[in-house]
C-alpha positions as CSV (number, residue, x, y, z in Angstrom):
1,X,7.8,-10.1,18.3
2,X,4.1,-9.5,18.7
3,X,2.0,-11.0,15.4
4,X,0.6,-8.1,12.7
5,X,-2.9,-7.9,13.7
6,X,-5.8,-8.5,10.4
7,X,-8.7,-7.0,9.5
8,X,-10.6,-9.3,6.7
9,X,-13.7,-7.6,5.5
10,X,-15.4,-8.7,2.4
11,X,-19.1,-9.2,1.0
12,X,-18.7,-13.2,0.4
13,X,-18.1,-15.4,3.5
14,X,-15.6,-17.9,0.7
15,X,-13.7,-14.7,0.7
16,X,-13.2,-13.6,3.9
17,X,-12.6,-17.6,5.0
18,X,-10.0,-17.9,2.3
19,X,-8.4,-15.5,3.1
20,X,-8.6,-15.8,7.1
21,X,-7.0,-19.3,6.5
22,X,-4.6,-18.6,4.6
23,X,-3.4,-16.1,6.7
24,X,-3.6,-18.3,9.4
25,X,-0.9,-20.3,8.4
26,X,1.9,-17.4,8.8
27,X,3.0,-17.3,12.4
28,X,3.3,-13.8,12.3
29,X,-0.2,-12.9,11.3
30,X,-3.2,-13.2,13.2
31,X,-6.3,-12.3,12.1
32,X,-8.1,-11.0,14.7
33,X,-11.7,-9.6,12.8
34,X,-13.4,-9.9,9.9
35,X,-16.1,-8.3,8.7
36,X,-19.3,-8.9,5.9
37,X,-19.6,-5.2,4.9
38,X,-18.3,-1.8,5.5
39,X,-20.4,-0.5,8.4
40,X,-19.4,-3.7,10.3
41,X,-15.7,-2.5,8.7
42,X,-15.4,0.6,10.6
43,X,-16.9,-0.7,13.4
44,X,-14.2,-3.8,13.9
45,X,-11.5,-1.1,12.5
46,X,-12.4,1.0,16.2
47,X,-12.7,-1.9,18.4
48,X,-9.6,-3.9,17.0
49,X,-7.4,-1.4,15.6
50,X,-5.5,-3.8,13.2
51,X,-1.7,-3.2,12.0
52,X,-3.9,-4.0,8.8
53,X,-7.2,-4.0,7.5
54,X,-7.4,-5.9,3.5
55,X,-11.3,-4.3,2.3
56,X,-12.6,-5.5,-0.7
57,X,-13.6,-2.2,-2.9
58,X,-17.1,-3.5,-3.7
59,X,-18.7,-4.0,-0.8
60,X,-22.5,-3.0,-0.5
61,X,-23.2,0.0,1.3
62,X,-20.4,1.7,2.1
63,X,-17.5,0.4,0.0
64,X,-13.8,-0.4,0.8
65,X,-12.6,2.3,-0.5
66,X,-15.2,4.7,1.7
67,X,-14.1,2.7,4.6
68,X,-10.5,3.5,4.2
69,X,-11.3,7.4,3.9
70,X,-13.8,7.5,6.8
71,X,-11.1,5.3,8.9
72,X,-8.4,8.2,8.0
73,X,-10.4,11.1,8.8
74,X,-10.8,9.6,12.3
75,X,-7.0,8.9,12.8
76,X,-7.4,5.5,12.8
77,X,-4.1,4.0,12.5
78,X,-4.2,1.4,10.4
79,X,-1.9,0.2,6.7
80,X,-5.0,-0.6,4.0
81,X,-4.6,-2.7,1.2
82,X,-7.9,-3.1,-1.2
83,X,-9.2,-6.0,-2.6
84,X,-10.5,-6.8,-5.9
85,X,-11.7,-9.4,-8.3
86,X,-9.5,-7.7,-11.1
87,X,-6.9,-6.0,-12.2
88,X,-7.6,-2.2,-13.4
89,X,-5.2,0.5,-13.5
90,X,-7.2,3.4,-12.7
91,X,-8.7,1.7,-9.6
92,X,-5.4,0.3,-8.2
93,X,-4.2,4.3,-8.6
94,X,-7.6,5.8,-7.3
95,X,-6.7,3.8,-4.0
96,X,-3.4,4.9,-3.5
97,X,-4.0,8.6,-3.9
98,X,-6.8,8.4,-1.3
99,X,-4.4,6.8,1.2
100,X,-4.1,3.2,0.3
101,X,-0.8,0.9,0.8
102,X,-1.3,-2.3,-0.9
103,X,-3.9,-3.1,-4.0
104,X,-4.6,-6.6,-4.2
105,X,-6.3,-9.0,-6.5
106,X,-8.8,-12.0,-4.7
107,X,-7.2,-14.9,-6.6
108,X,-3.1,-14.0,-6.0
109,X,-1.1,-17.2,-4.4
110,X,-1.2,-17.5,-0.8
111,X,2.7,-16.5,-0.7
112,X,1.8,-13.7,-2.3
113,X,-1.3,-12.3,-0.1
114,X,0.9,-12.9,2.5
115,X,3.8,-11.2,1.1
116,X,1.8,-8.2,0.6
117,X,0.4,-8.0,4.0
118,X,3.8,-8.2,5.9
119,X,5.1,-5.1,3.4
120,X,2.6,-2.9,3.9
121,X,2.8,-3.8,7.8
122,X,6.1,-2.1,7.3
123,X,4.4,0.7,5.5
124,X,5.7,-0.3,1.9
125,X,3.4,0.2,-1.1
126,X,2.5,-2.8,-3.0
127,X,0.9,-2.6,-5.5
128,X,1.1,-4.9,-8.6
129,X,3.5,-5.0,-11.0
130,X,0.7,-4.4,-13.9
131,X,0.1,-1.1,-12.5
132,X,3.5,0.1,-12.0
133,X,3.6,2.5,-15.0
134,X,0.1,4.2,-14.0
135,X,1.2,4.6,-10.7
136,X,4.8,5.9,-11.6
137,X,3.6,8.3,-14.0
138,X,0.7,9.7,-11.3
139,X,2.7,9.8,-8.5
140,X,5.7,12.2,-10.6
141,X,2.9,14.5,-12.1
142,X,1.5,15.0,-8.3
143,X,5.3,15.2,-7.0
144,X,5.9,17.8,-9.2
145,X,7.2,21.1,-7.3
146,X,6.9,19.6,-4.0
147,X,10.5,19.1,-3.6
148,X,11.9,21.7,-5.2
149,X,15.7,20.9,-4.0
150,X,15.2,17.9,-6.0
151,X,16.3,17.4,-9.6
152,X,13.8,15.5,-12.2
153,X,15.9,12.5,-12.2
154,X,16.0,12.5,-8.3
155,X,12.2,13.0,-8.3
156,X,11.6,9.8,-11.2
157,X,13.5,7.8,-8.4
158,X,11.8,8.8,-5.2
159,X,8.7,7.9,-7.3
160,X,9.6,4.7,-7.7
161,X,11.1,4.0,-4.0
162,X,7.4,5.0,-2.8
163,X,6.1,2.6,-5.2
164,X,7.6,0.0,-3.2
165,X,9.9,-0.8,-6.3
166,X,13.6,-2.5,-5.4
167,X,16.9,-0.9,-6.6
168,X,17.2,-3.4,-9.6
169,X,13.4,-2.8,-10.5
170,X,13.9,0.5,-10.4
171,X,17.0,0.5,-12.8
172,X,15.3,-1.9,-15.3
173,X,12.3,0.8,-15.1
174,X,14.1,4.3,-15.6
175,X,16.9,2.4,-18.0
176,X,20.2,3.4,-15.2
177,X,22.5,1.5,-13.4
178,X,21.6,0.0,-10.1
179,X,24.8,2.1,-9.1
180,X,23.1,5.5,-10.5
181,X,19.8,4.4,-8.9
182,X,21.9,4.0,-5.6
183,X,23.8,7.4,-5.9
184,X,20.4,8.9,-6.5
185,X,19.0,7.5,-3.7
186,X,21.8,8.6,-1.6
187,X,21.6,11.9,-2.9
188,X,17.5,12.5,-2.3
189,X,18.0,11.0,0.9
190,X,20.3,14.0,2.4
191,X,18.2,16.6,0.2
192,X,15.3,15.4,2.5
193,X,16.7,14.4,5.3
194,X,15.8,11.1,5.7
195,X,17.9,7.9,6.6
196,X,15.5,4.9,5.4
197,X,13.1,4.0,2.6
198,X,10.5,4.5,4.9
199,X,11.5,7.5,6.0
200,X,11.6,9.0,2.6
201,X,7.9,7.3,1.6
202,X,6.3,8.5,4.8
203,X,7.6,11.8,3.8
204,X,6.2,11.9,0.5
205,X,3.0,10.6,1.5
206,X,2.8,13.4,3.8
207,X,3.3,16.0,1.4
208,X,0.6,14.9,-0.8
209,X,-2.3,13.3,1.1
């Protein structure tokens, strides 16, 4: 299996080292740029054309979050997770609705950096489990009306699935059974036409970005 290809690109060189070794360290991750700002960013992101590029959001010049955007408009086929120094809600949503998969604070474990990475290489959200609320609560009031042969139940739970959430999660979130959560999933799953979780969050995504 070939390794998931990184894109590092931060302002500070203990940064972008940390987190270059750290990934390092999981054979199935190879970083193969890094980058000191976002013009270099978009440059490396042409050239390379990671599985993933991690961009830290405050980056002089052109920020992460700018880099991400430009790097969509061009097509560039890459899973984006931002970085930060801390933890707020509204910027951890901001990235998702313009196209991000993974939010991600500088000083998580190195388990979970690399956890992260390998998910949204799969094209999971992750984002943290501060945020979840925020996010839940954004992504039904955009997900209104868009599928219409769903009921408001069915539409609580696809949010959730595209939030990266597990069945159990999920259940503990809404207050249902894991067997409810399942039978809903089952049900939104033929109402859309989709087989997988991925499936059924790359649909959604489409719909609203």
């Amino acid at each position: 299996m070939k390794p998931i290809r990184i894109l590092v690109a931060d302002d500070h060189a203990v940064i972008r080292d940390g987190f270059h070794t750290i990934l390092s360290t999981d054979k199935d991750i190879e970083v193969t740029a890094v980058a000191k700002d976002g013009t270099e960013a978009l440059v490396q992101l042409k050239q390379h054309k990671p599985d993933v590029a991690l961009l830290d959001w405050d980056m002089p010049g052109i920020n992460g979050m700018e880099v991400m955007q430009k790097a969509i408009e061009e097509e560039l086929r890459s899973s984006f997770i931002i970085l930060s120094s801390y933890h707020d809600d509204q910027l951890a949503i901001e990235a998702f609705k313009k196209g991000a998969n993974g939010f991600l604070l500088k000083n998580k474990e190195a388990e979970n950096i690399i956890l992260t990475v390998k998910g949204c290489a799969k094209g999971k959200l992750v984002f943290p489990a501060e945020s979840a609320a925020g996010l839940r609560r954004s992504l039904i009031i955009k997900h209104n009306n868009i599928f219409s042969s769903l009921s408001e139940a069915e539409d609580e739970v696809l949010a959730c699935v595209a939030e990266g959430m597990k069945n159990k999660e999920i259940a503990e979130s809404l207050y249902l059974s894991e067997g409810t959560v399942r039978n809903y999933i089952s049900s939104l799953y033929k109402k859309l036409k989709v087989k997988t979780r991925s499936e059924a969050i790359s649909l959604y995504k489409s719909r609203h970005y």
